[in-house]
N, C-alpha and C positions, 0 to 999 in steps of 0.2 A: 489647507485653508479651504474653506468653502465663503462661495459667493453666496447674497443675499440674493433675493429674488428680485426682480424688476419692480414690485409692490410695494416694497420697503422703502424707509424713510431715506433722504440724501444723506443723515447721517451714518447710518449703518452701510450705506455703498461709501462712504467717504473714509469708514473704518475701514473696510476693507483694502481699499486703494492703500493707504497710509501701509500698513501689515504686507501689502504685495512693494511697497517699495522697498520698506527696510529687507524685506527675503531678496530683492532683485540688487541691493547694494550691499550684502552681505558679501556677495561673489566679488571675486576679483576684476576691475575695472574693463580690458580688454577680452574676458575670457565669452567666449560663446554662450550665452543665455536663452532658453529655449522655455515660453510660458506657454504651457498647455491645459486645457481646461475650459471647461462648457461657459464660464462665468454670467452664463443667463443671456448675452449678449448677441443682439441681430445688428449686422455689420452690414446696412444696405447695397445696394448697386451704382453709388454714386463716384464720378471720376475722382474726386477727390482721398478717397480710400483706396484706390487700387495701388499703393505703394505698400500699405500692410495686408489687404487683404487678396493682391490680385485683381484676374479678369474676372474671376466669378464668384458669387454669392449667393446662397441661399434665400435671403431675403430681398424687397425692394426695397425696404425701407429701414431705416437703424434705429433702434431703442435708447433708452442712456445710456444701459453696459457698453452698449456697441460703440458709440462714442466715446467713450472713458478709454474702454480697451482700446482703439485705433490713439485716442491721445497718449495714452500711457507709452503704446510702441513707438510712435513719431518722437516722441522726447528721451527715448533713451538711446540715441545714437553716437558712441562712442568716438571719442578722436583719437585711435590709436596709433 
């Protein structure tokens, strides 16, 4: 799968996400899920992020990937 660019319309990031669920609920419910990948996204310095991203960031400030990806992981916490 490859990310759009930050440039790109909301629809083509919103394809994208849609395509990154169905691969992330293909897998079996409790198994270990590990998404890797540039996805364009700046993940700023804000307290709020530091549960998916940690103490530290490359960036100050977050883009929309960066936000989508931080939502994406916040919402997929299983109750095994």
């Amino acid at each position: 799968m490859h990310a759009s660019s930050e440039e790109k319309s909301d629809d083509s990031k919103d394809s994208f996400n849609e395509e990154l669920e169905k691969m992330f609920y293909h897998f079996p419910k409790c198994h270990i899920k590990i998404v890797l990948g540039d996805f364009n996204a700046k993940v700023g310095q804000v307290n709020i992020f530091k549960l998916t991203n940690g103490n530290e960031s490359l960036h100050h400030d977050s883009n929309d990937y960066g936000v989508r990806k931080v939502n994406f992981s916040t919402s997929k916490n299983p109750s095994c």
